[in-house]
C-alpha positions as CSV (number, residue, x, y, z in Angstrom):
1,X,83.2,-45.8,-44.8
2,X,85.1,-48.8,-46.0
3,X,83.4,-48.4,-49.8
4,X,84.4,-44.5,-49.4
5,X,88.1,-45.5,-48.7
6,X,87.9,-48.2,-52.0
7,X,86.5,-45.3,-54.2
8,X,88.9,-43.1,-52.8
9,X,92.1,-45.2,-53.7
10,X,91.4,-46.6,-57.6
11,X,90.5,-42.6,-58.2
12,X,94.0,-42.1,-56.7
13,X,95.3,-45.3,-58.8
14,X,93.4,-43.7,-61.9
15,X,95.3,-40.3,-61.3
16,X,98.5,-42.5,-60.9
17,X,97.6,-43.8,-64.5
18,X,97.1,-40.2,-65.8
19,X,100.6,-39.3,-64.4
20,X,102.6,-42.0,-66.2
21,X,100.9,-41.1,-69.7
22,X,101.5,-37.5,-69.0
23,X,105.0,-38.3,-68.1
24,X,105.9,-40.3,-70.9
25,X,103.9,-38.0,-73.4
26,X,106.2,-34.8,-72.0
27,X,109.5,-37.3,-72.8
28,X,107.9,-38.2,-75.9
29,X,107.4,-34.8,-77.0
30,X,111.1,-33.8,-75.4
31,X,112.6,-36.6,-77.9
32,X,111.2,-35.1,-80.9
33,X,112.2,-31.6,-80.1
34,X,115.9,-32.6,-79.4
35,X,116.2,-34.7,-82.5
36,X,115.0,-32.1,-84.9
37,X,117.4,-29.3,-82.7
38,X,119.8,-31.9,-83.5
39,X,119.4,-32.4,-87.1
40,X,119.6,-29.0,-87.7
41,X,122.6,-28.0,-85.7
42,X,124.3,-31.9,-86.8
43,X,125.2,-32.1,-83.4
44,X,125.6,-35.8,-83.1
45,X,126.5,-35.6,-79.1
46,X,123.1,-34.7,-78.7
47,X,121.6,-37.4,-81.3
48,X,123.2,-39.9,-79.1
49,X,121.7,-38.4,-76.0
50,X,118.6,-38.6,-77.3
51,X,119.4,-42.7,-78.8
52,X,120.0,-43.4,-74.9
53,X,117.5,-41.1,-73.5
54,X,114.4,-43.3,-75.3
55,X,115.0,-46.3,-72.7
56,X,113.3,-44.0,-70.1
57,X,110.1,-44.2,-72.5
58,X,110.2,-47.9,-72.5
59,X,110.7,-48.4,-68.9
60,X,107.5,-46.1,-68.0
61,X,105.4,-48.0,-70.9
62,X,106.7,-51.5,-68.9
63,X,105.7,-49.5,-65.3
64,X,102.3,-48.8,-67.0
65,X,101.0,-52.2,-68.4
66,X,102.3,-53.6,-64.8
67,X,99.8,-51.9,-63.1
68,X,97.4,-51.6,-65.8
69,X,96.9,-55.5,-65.5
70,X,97.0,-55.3,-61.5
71,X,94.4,-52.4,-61.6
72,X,92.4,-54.9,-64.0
73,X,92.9,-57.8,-61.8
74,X,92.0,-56.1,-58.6
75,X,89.3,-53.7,-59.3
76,X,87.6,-55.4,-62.1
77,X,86.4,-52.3,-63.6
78,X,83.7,-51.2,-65.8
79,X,81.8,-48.8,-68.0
80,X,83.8,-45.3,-68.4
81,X,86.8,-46.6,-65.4
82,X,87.4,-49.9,-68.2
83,X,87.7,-47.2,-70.8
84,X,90.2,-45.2,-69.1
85,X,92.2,-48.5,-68.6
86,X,92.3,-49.6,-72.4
87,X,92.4,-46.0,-73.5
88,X,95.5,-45.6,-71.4
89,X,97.3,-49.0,-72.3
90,X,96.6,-48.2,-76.1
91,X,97.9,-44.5,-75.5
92,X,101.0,-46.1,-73.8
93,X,101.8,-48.4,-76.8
94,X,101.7,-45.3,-79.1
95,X,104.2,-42.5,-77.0
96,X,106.5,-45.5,-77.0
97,X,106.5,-45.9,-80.9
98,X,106.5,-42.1,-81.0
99,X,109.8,-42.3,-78.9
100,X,111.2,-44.7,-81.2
101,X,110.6,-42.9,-84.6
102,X,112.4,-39.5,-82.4
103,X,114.9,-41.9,-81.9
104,X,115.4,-43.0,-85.7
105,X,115.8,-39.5,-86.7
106,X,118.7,-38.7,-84.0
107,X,120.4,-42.0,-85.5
108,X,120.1,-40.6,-89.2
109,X,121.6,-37.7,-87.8
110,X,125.1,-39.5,-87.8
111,X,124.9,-40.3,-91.0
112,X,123.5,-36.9,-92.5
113,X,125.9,-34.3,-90.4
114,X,128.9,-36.2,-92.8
115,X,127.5,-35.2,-95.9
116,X,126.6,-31.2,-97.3
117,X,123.0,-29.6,-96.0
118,X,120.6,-30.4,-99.0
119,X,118.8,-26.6,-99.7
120,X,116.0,-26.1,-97.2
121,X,114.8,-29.3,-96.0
122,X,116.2,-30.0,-93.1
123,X,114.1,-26.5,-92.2
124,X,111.2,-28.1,-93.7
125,X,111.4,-30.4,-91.8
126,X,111.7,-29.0,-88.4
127,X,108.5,-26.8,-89.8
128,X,106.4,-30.2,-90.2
129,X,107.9,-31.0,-86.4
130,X,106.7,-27.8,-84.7
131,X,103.1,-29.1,-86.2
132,X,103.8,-32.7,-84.8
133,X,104.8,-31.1,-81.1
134,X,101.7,-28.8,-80.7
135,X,99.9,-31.9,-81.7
136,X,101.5,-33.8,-79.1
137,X,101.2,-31.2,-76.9
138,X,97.3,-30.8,-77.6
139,X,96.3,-34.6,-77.4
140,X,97.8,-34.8,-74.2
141,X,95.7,-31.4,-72.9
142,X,92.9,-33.7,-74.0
143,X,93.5,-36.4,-72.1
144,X,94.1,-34.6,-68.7
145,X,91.0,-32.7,-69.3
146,X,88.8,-35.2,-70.9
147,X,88.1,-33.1,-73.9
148,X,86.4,-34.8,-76.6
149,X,86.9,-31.9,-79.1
150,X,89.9,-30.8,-78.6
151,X,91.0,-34.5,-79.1
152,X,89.0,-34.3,-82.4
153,X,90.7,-31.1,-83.4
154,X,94.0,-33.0,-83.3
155,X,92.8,-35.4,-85.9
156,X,92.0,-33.0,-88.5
157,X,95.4,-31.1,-87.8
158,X,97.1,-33.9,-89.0
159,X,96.2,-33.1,-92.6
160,X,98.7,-30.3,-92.5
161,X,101.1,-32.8,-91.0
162,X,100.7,-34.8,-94.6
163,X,100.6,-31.8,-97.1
164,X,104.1,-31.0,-95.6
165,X,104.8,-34.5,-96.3
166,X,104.3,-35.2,-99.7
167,X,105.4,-31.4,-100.6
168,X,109.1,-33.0,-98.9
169,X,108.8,-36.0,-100.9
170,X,108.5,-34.4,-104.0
171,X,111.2,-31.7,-103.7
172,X,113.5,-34.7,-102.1
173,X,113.1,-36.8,-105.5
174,X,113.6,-34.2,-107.2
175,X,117.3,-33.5,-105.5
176,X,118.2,-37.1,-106.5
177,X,117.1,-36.8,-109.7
178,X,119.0,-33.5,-110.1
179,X,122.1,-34.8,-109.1
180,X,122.8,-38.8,-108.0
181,X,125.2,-37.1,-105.3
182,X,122.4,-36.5,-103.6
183,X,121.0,-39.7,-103.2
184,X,122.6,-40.7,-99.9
185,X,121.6,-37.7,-97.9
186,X,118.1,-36.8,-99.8
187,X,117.2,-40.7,-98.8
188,X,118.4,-40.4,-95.2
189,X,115.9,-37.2,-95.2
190,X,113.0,-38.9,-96.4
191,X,112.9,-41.5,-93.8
192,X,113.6,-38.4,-91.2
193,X,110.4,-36.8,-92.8
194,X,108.6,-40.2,-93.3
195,X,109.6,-40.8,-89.2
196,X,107.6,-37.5,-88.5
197,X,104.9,-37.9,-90.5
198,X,104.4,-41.3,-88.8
199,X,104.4,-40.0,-85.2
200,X,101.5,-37.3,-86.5
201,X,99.5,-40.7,-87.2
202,X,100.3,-41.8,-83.9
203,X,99.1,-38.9,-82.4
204,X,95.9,-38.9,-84.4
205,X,95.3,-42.3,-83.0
206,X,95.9,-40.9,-79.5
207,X,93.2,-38.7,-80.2
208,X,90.6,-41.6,-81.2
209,X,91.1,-42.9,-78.4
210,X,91.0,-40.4,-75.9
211,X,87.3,-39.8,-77.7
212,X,86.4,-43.4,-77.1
213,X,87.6,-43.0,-73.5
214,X,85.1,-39.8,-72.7
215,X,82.5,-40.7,-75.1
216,X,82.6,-44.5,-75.5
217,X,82.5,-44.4,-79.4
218,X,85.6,-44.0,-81.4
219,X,85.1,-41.1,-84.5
220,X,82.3,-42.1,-86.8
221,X,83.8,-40.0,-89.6
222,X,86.7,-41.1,-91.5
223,X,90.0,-38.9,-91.3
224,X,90.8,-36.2,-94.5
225,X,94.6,-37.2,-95.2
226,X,96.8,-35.2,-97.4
227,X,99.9,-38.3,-97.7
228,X,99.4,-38.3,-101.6
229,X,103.7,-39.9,-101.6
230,X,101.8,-43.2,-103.0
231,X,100.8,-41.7,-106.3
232,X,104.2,-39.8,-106.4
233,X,106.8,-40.6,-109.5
234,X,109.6,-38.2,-111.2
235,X,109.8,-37.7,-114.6
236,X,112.8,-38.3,-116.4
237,X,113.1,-34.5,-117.0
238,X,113.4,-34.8,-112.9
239,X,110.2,-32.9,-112.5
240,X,107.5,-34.2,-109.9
241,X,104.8,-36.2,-111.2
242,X,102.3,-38.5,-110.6
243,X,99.7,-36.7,-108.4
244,X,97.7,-33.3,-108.8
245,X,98.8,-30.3,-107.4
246,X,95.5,-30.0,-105.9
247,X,96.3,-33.2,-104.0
248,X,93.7,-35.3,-106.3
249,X,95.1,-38.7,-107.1
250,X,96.4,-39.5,-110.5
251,X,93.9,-40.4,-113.4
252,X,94.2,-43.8,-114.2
């Protein structure tokens, strides 16, 4: 009976553990939604909601390596209840740099509701979001449920995530070149998009691990990207350059 009640209580600590990383996951995904709803409407009461709001992230991530360690230092697990452990301290780490990029964009938000909307990007933007959020939304499915391939699925969705990406970066030189009035606003976007396409990777490494946790591997295969911003230039005529429309790199 004794070794029934032990079992009983670290599957109740191990639920515990779930809880937190769902709860930080749902504030996680709530940051990004608000900042984009903010960046669109330059509301810059809510952008500094959102700046205050992210210390609730950070105080759950401290809750979680606390009793991370005193699960580890008490129950000395092993095999797939260690995994769970690691998996969930690494998943921690990565909601609470997803709440600080959400957090960046609210901030830029100041800065970019002084200055005239710049075409369609700030709606391209949101549109690369809404990819990020059912990401978000989807890894997190995957770890309640210990779904391998629905985590798996996450990572290839990124790719999307990237080919939004660099078709922002190009249109966003562009701008600039067109007109150097531009420049202040047009760079203030680019980190916005570069924040978002960042919290895509961290959600992509979410999914590896959640696939180490159930299957004890992480993915053999490497990940398709479609980021090609490195091999991006503008020609002086202030036409995009530098990579293939086809997303091949440059010839060199």
């Amino acid at each position: 009976m004794e070794t029934e009640h032990i079992v009983k209580s670290f599957d109740e600590e191990l639920a515990t553990l779930d809880n937190m990383v769902a709860e930080m996951g749902g504030l996680a995904e709530a940051q990004l939604a608000d900042a984009i709803e903010a960046l669109l409407r330059r509301d810059v009461e809510l952008a500094g909601r959102i700046v205050e709001r992210d210390q609730r992230i950070d105080a759950i991530e401290n809750d979680l390596h606390t009793f991370t360690i005193r699960l580890l230092a008490l129950r000395q697990p092993m095999a797939d209840d260690l995994r769970i452990i690691v998996a969930a301290l690494k998943i921690s780490s990565s909601l609470e740099r997803i709440g600080d990029y959400a957090k960046n964009v609210a901030k830029r938000t100041f800065v970019l509701a002084k200055g005239p909307p710049l075409g369609g990007t700030a709606q391209s933007i949101a549109r690369m979001a809404v990819l990020v959020q059912a990401m978000i939304k989807n890894v997190l499915d995957a770890y309640i449920q210990r779904d391998a391939a629905k985590a798996d699925d996450v990572r290839i969705r990124d790719q999307e995530v990237d080919q939004v990406y660099t078709s922002l970066f190009r249109e966003l030189l562009t701008y600039m070149m067109e007109d150097p009035r531009n420049i202040t606003v047009a760079t203030h976007l680019l980190f916005v998009a570069k924040n978002v396409e960042r919290i895509g990777d961290h959600v992509t490494g979410i999914a590896e691990q959640v696939h180490f946790m159930i299957l004890g591997d992480l993915p053999g295969d490497l990940r398709p990207k479609g980021d090609n911003t490195s091999f991006t230039a503008v020609d002086t005529d202030g036409a995009p350059a530098g990579a293939k429309a086809d997303g091949e790199r440059p010839e060199t």
